[in-house]
N, C-alpha and C positions, 0 to 999 in steps of 0.2 A: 482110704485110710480111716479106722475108726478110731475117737478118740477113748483113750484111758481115764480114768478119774483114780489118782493116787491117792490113797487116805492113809493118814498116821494117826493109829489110833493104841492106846493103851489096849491090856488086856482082860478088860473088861468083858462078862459073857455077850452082852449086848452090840458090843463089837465084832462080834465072830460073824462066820455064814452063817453057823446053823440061825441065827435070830432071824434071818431073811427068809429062811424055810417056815418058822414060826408064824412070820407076819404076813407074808405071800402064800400065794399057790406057788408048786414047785414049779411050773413052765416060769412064771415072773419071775422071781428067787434066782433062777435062773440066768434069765434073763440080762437084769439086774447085776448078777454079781458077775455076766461075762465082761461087762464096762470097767470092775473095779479093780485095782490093783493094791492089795496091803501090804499095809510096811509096819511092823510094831516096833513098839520100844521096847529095852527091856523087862523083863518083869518086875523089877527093881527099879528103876530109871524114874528122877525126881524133873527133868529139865522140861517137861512135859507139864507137870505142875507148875513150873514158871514161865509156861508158853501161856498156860491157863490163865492165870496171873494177870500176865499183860494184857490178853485179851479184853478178858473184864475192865482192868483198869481203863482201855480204849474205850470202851462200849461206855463207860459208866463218865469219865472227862470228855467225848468227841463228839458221843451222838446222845447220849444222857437219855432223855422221855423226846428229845425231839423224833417228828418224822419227816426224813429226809427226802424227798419230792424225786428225787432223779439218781440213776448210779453215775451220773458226771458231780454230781453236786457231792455223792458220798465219797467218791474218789478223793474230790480238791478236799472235803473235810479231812478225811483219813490223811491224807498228805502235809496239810498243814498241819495235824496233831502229830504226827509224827515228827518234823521237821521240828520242831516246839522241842519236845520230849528229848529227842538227840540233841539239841544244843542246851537245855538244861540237863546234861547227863544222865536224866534219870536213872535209877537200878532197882531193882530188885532187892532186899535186905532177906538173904534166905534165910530162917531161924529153927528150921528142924535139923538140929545138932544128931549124928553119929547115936548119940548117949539117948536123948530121944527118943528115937526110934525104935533102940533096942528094949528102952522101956514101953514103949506104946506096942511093937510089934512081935514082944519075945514069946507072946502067947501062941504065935503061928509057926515060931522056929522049932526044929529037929531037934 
């Protein structure tokens, strides 16, 4: 059984095949993209930017400029950050409003 590597990736050009053919030879490119399986978002789709979000936030409060010696040690880190974060409810406060948008993005609209 081979395994898959599921990616969810926006759509961004850099996310596509073709950037594999750019960056490889075609037999690796190949190769490479027979392992991968994608899943996008929408083209629109904000939830992605708040998967971003946390992430950072994780990166930037769990492991900061430290370096973490072992993936047992980042586990228990990650774990205990996590655990932390869910019993202080953390959220998200999302503030690109509808109106927003249509201001920042109405240059691209039909």
């Amino acid at each position: 059984m081979s395994k898959v590597i599921r990616l969810v990736t926006d759509n961004l050009n850099t996310h596509k095949e073709k950037a594999f053919y750019e960056t490889f030879s075609k037999d690796e490119a190949e190769k490479i993209l027979s392992k991968i399986e994608f899943h996008r978002t929408p083209k629109h789709a904000s939830w992605l930017n708040a998967a971003e979000i946390e992430i950072n936030v994780r990166d930037i409060e769990c492991t900061g400029e430290r370096r973490i010696g072992s993936k047992e040690m980042l586990a228990h880190e990650v774990a205990a950050w996590t655990t932390r974060r869910n019993n202080q409810k953390k959220k998200i406060t999302w503030k690109f409003t509808r109106e927003k948008a249509d201001k920042k993005l109405s240059k691209y609209y039909a």
